[in-house]
C-alpha positions in Angstrom: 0.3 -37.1 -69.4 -0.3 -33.6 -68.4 2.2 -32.4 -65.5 0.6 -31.7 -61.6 3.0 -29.8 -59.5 3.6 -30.8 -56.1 1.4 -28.6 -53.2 4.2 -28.8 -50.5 1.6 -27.3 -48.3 -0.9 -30.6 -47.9 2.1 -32.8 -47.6 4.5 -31.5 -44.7 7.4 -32.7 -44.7 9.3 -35.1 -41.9 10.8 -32.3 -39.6 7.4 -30.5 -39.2 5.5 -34.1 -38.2 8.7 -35.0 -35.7 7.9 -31.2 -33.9 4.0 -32.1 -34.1 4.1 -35.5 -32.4 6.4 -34.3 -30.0 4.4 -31.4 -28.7 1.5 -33.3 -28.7 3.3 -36.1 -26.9 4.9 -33.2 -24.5 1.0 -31.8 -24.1 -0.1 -35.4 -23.1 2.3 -36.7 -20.5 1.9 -33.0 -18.7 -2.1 -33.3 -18.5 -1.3 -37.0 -17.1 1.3 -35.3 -14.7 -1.3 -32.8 -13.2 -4.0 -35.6 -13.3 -1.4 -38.2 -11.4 -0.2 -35.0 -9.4 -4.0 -33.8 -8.5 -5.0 -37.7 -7.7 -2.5 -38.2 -4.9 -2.3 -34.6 -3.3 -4.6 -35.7 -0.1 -6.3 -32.2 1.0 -7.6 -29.5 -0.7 -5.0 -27.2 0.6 -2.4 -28.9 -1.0 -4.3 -29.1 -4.4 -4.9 -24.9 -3.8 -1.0 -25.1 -2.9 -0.3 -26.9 -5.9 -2.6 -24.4 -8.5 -0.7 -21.2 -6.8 2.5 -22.6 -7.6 2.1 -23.7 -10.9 0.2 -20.3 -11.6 2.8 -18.4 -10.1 5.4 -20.2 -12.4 3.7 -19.7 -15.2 2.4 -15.8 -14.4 4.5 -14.6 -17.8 3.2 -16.6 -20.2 -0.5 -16.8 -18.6 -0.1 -12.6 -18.3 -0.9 -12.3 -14.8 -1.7 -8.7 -13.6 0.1 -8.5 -10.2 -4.0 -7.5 -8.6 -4.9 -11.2 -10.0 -1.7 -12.9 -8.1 -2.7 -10.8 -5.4 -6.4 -12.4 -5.3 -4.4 -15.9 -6.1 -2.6 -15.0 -2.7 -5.7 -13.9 -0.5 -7.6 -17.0 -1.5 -5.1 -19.4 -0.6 -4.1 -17.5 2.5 -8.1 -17.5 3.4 -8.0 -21.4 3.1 -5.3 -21.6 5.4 -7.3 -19.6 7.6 -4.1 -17.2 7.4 -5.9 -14.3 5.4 -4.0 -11.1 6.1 -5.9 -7.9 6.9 -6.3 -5.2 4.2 -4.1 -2.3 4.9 -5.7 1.0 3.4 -3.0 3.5 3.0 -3.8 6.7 2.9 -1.8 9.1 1.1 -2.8 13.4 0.6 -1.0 14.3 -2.6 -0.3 17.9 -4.6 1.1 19.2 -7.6 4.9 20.2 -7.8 7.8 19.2 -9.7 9.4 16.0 -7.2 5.4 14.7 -7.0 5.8 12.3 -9.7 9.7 11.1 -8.8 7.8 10.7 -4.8 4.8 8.9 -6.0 6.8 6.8 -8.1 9.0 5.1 -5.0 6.0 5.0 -2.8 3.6 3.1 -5.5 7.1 0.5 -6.2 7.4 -0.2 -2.8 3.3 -0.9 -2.3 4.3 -3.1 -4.9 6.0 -5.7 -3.5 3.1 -5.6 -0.5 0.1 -8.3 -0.9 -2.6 -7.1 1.1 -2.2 -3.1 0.1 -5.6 -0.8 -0.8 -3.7 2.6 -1.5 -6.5 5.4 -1.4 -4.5 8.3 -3.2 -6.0 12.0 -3.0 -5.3 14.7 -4.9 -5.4 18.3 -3.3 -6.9 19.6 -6.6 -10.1 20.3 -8.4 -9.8 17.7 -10.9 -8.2 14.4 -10.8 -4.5 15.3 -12.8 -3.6 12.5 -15.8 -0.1 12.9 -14.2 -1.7 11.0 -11.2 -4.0 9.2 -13.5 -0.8 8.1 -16.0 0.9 6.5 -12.9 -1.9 4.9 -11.3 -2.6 3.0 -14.3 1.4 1.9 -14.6 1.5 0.6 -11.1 -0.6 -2.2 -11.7 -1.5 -1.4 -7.5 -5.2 -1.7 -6.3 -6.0 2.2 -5.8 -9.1 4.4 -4.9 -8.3 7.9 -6.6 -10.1 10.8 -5.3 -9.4 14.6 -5.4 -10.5 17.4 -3.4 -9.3 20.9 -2.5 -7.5 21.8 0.2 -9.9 25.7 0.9 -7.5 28.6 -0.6 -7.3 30.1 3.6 -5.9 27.2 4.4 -2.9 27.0 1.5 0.8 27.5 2.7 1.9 30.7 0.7 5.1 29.3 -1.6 7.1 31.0 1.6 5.7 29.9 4.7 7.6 27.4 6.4 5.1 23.7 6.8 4.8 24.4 9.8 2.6 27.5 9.8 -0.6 26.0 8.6 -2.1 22.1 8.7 -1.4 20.2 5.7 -3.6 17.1 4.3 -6.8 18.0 6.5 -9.2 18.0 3.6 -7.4 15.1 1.8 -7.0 12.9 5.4 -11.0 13.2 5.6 -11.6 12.4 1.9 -10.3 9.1 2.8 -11.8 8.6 5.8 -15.2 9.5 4.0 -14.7 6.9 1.5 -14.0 4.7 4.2 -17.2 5.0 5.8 -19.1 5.4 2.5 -17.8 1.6 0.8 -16.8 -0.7 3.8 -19.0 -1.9 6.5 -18.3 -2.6 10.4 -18.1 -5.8 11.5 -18.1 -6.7 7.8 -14.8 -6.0 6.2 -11.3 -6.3 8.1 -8.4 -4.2 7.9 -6.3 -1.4 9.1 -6.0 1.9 8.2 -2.5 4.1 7.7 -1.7 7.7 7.0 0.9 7.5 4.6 2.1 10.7 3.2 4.0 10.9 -0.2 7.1 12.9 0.8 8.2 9.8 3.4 10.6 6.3 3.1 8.7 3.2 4.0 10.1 -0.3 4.1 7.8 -3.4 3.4 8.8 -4.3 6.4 6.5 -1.7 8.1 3.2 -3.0 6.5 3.8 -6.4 7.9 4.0 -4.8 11.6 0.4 -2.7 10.1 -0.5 -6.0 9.3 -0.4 -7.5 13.3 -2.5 -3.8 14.6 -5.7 -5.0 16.6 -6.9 -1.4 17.9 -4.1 0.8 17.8 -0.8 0.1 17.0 2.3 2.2 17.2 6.2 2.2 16.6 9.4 4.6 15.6 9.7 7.1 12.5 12.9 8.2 11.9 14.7 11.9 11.0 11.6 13.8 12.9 11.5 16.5 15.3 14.9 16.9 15.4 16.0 13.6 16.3 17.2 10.6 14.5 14.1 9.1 15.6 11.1 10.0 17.8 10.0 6.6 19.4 7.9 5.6 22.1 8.9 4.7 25.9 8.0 1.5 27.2 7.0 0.0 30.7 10.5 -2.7 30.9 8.2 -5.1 32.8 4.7 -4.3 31.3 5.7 -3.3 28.1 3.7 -0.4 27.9 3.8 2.8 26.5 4.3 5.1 29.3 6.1 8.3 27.8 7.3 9.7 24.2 11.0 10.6 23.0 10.2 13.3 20.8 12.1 16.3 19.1 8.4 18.9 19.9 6.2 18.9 23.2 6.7 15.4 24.5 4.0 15.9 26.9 1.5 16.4 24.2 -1.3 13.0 25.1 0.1 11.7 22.2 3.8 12.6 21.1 3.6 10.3 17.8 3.8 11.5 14.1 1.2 10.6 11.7 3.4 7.6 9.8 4.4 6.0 13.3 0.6 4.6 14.1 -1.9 2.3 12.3 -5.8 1.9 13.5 -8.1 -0.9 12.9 -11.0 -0.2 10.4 -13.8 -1.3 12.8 -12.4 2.0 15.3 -12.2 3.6 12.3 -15.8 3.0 11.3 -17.2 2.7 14.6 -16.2 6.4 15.3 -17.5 8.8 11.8 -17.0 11.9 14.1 -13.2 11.0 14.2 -11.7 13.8 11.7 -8.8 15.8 11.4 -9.2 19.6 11.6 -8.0 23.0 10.8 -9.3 24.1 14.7 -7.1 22.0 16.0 -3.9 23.8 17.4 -0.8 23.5 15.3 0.9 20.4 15.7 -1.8 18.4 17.5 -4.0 16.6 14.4 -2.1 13.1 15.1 -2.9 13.7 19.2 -6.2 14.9 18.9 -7.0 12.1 16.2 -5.8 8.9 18.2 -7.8 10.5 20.8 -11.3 8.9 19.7 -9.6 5.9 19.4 -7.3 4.8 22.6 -5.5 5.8 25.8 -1.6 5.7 26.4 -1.8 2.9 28.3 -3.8 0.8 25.2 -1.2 1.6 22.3 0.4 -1.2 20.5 3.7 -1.2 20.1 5.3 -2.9 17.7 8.3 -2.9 15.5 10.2 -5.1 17.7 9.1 -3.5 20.9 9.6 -0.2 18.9 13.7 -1.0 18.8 13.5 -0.8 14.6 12.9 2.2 12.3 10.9 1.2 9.2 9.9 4.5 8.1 11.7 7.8 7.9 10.8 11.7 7.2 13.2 12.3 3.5 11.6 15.2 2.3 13.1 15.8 -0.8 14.6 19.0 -1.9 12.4 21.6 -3.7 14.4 21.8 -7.1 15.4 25.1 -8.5 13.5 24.9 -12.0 15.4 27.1 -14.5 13.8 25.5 -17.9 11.0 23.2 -19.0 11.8 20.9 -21.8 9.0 20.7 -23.5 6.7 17.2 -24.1 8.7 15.6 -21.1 6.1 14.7 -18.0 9.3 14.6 -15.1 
């Protein structure tokens, strides 16, 4: 009789059919779980409640982009009738050695914020891959633009910041792409002017989050002071003065991270634009401007009692070597 050897792979042995019949019995009883699960949750909020979660605890293994839990997020919250308001954060951004360390904290603390369009302008010709490289690692919903800031209107490497307006061109780039892809009465948000050199804590964009018109609150380690903050009305609660560190008296004392403005002001008013005509110091005053009176500011952050932003410029490094193929 002529000798067949045995194909061990068409006969498996008992180990592998134990492992088979128990993930198929482990498959089974979860699909019946959901169905049981889905059959006697009574509203379709709770089913939606019930997706997020199990989504959410599975994000890993289904590779969830942190945009796509965001969009999990806004749809539930817009069945609750809870949806938050987009907040588009503006930031002007230029090339120099701390750009990448600033842009790095700003884009990891935008983050851990759910409702966050960051619209992120170069002050450059072209659109660096610096910017482009980090973008794409942040896994962030972002707008990149680039424009260039006109050479009269450059600080020389040893004017102090003062001397000339910074982010005009870059400020209005964002505004114009505002006005150019969202439509009054349409789309819903709020609009902030975040620079890159500044601290923010996530607990800031949830006060964004509450602006109708224009709201308002305290930035600290500005003008002097451990924080410039707005004076309040103890039984109105109105704004009726400014504790700042330059020209109090100006109509509106506030720095450009301590206010927020709702998108329909925003696109109601395309003439509202920063300038270089305006006098040093005065773009935030003359902006808000268009927008509201004193008496009609906002304020928030705790009846503006809690700092959640602060100016921490870092320190221009002294550069005595480049080690080459290192992006820092």
């Amino acid at each position: 009789m002529k000798y067949v050897p045995e194909r061990h792979m068409e006969y498996p042995n008992n180990l592998d059919m134990k492992i088979r019949k128990c993930l198929v019995y482990f498959l089974g009883m979860s699909i019946l779980f959901i169905i049981w699960k889905l059959s006697v949750i009574e509203t379709d909020v709770e089913k939606l409640q019930f997706l997020k979660d199990t989504l959410y605890l599975n994000k890993e293994q289904l590779q969830l982009s942190h945009q796509q839990l965001i969009l999990i997020e806004h749809l539930y919250q817009t069945k609750l009738g809870k949806e938050l308001p987009m907040i588009y954060a503006v930031t002007p951004t230029y090339t120099r050695y701390v750009q990448k360390a600033e842009l790095t904290r700003i884009s990891q603390t935008l983050a851990l914020v759910p409702n966050v369009h960051w619209i992120l302008v170069e002050d450059s010709d072209e659109k660096t891959d610096l910017v482009r490289n980090l973008i794409a690692d942040s896994n962030l919903l972002v707008t990149h633009l680039n424009t260039k800031t006109p050479v009269i209107e450059k600080l020389g490497d040893k004017d102090p910041r003062w001397k000339k307006h910074r982010g005009v061109t870059q400020r209005n780039a964002g505004l114009k792409w505002l006005r150019s892809n969202l439509e009054l009465n349409k789309d819903k948000g709020v609009v902030y002017f975040m620079d890159d050199d500044n601290t923010y804590s996530t607990k800031l964009f949830k006060e964004i989050a509450k602006v109708k018109k224009v709201g308002v609150w305290p930035v600290g380690l500005v003008g002097g002071l451990n924080a410039e903050t707005l004076i309040l009305d103890q039984h109105t609660g109105k704004v009726v003065g400014y504790r700042s560190g330059w020209k109090a008296d100006r109509k509106f004392a506030i720095d450009m991270a301590g206010f927020a403005i709702n998108l329909d002001l925003i696109l109601s008013k395309p003439e509202a634009q920063f300038s270089y005509e305006m006098e040093k110091g005065f773009q935030e005053s003359e902006f808000l401007s268009y927008f509201t009176s004193k008496e009609e500011l906002e304020p928030l952050a705790d009846n503006c009692t809690k700092v959640y932003v602060w100016h921490t410029r870092t320190e221009k490094p002294v550069v005595k070597g480049i080690v080459p193929g290192l992006e820092v």
